[in-house]
Each structure stands twice: as C-alpha cells, then as structure tokens.
KOLSE-648189 format. One record per residue (C-alpha): x, y, z. Coordinates in nm, 4 decimals, always signed. Layout:
BEGIN
+----------+----------+----------+
!     east !    north !       up !
+----------+----------+----------+
!        X !        Y !        Z !
...
+----------+----------+----------+
***
This chain:
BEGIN
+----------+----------+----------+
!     east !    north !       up !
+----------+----------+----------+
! +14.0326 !  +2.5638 !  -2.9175 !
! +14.2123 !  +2.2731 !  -2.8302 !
! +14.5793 !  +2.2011 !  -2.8847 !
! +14.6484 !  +1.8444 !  -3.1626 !
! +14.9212 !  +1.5912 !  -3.1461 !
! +15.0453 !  +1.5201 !  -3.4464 !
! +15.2278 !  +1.1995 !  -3.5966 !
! +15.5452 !  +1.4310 !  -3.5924 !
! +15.5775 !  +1.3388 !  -3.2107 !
! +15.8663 !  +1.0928 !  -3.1232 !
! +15.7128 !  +1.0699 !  -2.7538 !
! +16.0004 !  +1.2790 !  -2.5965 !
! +15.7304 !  +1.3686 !  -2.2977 !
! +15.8305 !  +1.7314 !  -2.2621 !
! +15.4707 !  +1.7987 !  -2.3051 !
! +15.3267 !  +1.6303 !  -2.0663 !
! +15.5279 !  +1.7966 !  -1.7676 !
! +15.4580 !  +2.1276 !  -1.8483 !
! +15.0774 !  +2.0409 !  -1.8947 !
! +14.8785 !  +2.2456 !  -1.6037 !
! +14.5898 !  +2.0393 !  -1.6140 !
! +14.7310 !  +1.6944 !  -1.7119 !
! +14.5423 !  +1.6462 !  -2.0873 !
! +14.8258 !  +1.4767 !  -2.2374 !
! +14.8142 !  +1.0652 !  -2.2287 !
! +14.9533 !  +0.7835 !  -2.4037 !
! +14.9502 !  +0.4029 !  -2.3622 !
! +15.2344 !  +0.1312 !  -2.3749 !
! +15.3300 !  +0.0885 !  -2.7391 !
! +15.1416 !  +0.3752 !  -2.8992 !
! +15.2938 !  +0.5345 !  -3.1542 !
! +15.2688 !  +0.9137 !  -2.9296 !
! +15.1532 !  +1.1162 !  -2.6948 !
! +14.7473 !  +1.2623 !  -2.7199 !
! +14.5564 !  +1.5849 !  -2.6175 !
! +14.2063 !  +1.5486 !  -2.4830 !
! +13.9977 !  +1.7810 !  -2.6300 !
! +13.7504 !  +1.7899 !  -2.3711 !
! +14.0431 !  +1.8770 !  -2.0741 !
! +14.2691 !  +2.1477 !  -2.3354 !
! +14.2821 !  +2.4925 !  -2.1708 !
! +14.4571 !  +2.6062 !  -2.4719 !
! +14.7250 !  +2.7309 !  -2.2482 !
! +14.9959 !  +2.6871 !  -2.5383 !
! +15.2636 !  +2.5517 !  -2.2791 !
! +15.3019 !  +2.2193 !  -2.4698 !
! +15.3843 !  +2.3713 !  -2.7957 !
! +15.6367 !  +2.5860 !  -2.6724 !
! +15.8223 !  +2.3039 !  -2.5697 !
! +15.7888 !  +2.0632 !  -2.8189 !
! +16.1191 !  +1.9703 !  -2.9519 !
! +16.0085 !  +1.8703 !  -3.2870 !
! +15.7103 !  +2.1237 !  -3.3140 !
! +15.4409 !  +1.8015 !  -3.3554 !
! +15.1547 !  +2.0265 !  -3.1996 !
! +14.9065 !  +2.3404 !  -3.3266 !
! +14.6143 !  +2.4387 !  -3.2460 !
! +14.3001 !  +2.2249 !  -3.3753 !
! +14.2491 !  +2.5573 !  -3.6616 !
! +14.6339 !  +2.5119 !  -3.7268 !
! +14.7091 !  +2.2151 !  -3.8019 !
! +14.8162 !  +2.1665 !  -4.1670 !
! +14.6283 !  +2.0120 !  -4.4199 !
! +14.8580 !  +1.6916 !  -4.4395 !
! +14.8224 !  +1.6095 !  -4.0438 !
! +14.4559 !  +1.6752 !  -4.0568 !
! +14.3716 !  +1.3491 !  -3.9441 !
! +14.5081 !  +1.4444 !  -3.6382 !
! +14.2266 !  +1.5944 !  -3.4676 !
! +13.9949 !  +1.3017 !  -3.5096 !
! +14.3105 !  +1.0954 !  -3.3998 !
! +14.3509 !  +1.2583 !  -3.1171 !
! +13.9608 !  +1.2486 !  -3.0196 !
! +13.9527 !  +0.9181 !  -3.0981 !
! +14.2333 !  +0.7739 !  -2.8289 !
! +14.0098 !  +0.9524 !  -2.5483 !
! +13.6534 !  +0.7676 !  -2.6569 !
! +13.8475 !  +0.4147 !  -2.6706 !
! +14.0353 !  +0.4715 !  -2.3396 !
! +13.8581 !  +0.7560 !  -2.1084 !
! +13.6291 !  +0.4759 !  -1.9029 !
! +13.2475 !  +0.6012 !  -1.9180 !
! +13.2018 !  +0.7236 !  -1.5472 !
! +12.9491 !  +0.9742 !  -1.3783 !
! +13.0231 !  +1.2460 !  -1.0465 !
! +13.0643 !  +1.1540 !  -0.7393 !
! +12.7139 !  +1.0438 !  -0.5731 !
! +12.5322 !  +1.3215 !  -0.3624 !
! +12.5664 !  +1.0672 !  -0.0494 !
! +12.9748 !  +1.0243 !  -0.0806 !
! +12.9824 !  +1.4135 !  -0.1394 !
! +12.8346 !  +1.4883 !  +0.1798 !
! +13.0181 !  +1.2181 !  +0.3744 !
! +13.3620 !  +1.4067 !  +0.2186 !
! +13.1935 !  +1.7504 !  +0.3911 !
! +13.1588 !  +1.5968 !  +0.6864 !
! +13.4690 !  +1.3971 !  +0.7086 !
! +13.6463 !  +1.7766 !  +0.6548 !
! +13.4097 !  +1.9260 !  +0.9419 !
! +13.5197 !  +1.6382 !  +1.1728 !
! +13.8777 !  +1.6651 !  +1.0820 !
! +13.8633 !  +2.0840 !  +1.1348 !
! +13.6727 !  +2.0771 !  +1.4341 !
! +13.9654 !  +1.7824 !  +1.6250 !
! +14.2050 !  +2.1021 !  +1.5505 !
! +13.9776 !  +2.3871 !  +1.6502 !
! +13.8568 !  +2.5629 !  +1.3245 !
! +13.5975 !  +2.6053 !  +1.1483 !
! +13.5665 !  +2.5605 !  +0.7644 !
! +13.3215 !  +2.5430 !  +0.4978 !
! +13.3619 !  +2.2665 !  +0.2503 !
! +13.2691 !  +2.1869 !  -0.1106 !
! +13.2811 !  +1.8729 !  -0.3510 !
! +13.1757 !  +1.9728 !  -0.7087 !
! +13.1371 !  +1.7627 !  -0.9779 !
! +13.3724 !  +1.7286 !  -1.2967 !
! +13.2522 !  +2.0760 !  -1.4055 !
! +13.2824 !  +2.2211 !  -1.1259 !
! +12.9245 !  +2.2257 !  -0.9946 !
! +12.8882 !  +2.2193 !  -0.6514 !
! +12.7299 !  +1.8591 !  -0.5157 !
! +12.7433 !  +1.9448 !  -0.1689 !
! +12.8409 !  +2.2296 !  +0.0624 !
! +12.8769 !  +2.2193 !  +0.4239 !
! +12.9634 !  +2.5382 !  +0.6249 !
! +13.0471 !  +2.5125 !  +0.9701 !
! +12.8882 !  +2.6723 !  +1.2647 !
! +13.1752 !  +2.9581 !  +1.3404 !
! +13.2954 !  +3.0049 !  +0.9698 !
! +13.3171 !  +3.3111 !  +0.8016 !
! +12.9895 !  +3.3429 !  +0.5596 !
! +13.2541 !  +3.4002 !  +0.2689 !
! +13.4286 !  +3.0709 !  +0.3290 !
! +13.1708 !  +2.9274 !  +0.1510 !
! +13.2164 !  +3.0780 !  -0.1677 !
! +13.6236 !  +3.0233 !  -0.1055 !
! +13.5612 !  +2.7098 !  -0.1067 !
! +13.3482 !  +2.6283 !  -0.4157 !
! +13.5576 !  +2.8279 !  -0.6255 !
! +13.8911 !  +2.6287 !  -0.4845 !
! +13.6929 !  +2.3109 !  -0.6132 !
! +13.5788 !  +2.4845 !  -0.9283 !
! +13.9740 !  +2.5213 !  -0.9849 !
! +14.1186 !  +2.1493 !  -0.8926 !
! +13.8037 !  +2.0653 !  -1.1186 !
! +13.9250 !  +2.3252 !  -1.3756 !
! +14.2869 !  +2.2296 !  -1.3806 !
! +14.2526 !  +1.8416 !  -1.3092 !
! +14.5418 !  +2.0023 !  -1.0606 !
! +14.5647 !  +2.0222 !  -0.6717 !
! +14.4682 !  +2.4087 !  -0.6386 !
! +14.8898 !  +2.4322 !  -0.3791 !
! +15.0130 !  +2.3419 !  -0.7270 !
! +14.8863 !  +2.6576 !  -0.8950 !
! +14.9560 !  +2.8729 !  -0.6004 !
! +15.3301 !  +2.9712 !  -0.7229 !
! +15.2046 !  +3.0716 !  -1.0793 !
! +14.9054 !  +3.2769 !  -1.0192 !
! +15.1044 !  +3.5579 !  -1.1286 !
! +15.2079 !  +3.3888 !  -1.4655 !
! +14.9987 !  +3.6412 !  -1.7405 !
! +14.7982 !  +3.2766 !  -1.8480 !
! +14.7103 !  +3.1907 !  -1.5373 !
! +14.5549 !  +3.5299 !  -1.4951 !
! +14.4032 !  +3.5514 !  -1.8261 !
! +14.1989 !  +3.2472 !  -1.7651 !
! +14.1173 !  +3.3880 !  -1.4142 !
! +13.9366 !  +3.6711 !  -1.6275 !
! +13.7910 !  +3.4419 !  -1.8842 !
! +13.6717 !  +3.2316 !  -1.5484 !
! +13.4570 !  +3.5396 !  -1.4379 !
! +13.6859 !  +3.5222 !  -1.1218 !
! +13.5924 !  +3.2076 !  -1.0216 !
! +13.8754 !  +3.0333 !  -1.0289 !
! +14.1213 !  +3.0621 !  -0.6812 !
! +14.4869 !  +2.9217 !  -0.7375 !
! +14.5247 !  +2.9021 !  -0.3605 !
! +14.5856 !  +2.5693 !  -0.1540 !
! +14.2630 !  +2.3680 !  -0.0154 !
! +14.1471 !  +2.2334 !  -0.3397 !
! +14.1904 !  +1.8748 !  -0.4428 !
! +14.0652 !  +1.7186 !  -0.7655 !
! +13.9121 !  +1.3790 !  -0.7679 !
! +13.9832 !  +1.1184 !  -1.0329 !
! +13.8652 !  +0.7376 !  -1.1245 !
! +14.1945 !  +0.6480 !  -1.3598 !
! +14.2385 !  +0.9253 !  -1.6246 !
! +13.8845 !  +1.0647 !  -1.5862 !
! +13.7945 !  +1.3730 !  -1.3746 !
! +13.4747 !  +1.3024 !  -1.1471 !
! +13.4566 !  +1.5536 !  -0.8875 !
! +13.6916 !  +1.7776 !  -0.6845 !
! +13.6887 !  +1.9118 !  -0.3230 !
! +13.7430 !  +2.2736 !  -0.1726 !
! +13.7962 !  +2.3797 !  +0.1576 !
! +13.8540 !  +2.7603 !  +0.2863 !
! +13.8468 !  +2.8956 !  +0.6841 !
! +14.1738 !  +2.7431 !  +0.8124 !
! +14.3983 !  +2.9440 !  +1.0301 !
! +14.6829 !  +2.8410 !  +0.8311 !
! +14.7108 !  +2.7638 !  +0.4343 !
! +14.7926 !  +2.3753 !  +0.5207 !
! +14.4716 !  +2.3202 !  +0.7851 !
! +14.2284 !  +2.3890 !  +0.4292 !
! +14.4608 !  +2.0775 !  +0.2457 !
! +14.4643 !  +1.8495 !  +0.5467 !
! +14.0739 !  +1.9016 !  +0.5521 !
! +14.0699 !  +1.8055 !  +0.1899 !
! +14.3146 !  +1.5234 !  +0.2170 !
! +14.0216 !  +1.4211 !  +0.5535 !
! +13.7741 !  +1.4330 !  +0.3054 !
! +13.9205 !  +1.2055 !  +0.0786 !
! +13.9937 !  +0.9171 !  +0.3394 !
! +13.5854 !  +0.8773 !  +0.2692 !
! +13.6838 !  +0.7652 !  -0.1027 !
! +13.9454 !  +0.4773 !  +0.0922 !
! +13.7282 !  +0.3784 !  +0.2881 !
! +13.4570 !  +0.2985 !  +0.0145 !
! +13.2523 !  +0.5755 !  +0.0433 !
! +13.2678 !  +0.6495 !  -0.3248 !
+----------+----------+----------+
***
C-alpha cells in the first residue's frame, strides 16, 4: 500500500530526505511534492515527518482528498520517461569492467547487474571467488534495485526494526551492505549492480563504481 500526497502539502521537503528509496518528486512550479506508487515501500518515514500531516496511506486518505491517489499516479505517467533495462550486452560489459578493475588490485569478485526488479541480467564470477559471492552479489543488486539507494547507504540502518521487517518480507534477499549501486536514466530505475568478494568493504563499491564507467563511456 502506497503512501498519497495530498493538496495539504505546502512543499516544505521534509519528506523527501527521509525517503529510503527516493519516491518523492516534484517539478518547478507544481503546486507539491508526489509519491510514486510503483517505488512506495510503505515504510511510513514520510508521514512521520510531515509538518502539516498532508500524507496517509492510499486506504487512508479521507474522502475529501480522494482525488489524491489518481493525482499522485497521474504526475508519474506524464513525467516518468518510458524506458526499458539495461541491454544484456552493456550488462555484461559492466561485469567485466568490475572483473578487470578487481583483478588490477588482486581479488577476485563475482558481479551482478539486475534489471529494475531486481532480476539478474548478467552474472560474472571470477575464477578464485568464493561460490557464495555470487549470490552476495545478486542480492546487493536486488537491494540498490529495491531501494533506488546505493546498498553503503543502508548499511548504518540495517538494524532499524523497518529495515528488518522488509528484510523478512524480502525472503532474505535483500543485503544492506556496501557493493551495490542502483542505475538510473533521470527519475526512472533501469537496472542496478552488485558486487561481493572484496577483501575490504570499499574494493566491492570501487568495482561497482568500475562497472559504471561502461555507462560513461556509452556502453549503455
């Protein structure tokens, strides 16, 4: 269930920085800020710190802000550009691109790029890496995918009881540990890569942040 924006908001913004996966959007000279349905976690975070309690849950809402929910739906079909997952050829250049950046520092890593739901497109595991990287990985991409968040972000809150609710309602799969990185095109989610086997927690990023030179260089 989806949180709603209604017209009650005077765009104070408080929402959008507390926002773990970054559904909250507006444009220049809107009237407020808008949830997308199709990114809500329904993490409640944004109505706790509304200031002028503008937002409920899509089965909340009252009856005289009803139009709301179609409001807030609507804003996402006129400006979320149309845009499909990253193509099977630029997901394996990314694995590779991490392989070639691991192996210049002497590890060995399995990597991942999934697409916007966090189905795996490619994965690549190195000769020398531990058979469970691979599943490290494609859950730390299932997670950046997830949370439209790098996976270092989430790191300091996997304690926090949400976080570890949806970890449960995840069936496990989701890993708030650093070496995932989620890949947009504007505001829309098309892919993410993971990366597990490093010797150290910042190897897994730098692999990831490797992989995504492929994307700069016009590989996507």
């Amino acid at each position: 269930m989806p949180y709603v924006i209604t017209r009650l908001c005077t765009n104070d913004g408080a929402c959008v920085e507390v926002c773990p996966v970054a559904c909250i959007h507006t444009r220049p000279g809107a009237p407020q800020f808008y949830i997308d349905p199709d990114v809500c976690i329904d993490c409640e975070q944004c109505e706790i710190v509304c200031p002028v309690d503008a937002i409920f849950k899509d089965v909340d809402v009252p009856a005289e802000h009803a139009e709301a929910i179609d409001i807030n739906a609507s804003f996402f079909r006129q400006n979320k550009a149309v845009v499909g997952p990253v193509a099977f050829e630029t997901a394996w250049q990314m694995v590779q691109r991490a392989h070639a950046y691991a192996a210049s520092v002497g590890i060995a890593v399995t990597a991942a790029v999934v697409d916007e739901a966090g189905v795996p497109i490619a994965v690549g595991r190195m000769d020398g890496a531990a058979p469970r990287t691979a599943e490290l990985a494609v859950s730390k991409a299932y997670t950046a995918a997830a949370f439209h968040l790098a996976t270092a972000d989430l790191a300091a809150q996997a304690r926090q009881p949400w976080l570890r609710s949806l970890v449960v309602a995840h069936r496990g799969r989701l890993l708030p540990a650093a070496g995932g990185l989620v890949i947009f095109d504007g505001i829309t989610i098309i892919g993410a890569v993971g990366v597990a086997g490093g010797s150290a927690t910042d190897h897994d990023v730098l692999c990831c942040q490797a992989a995504f030179s492929v994307l700069e260089t016009g590989g996507h």
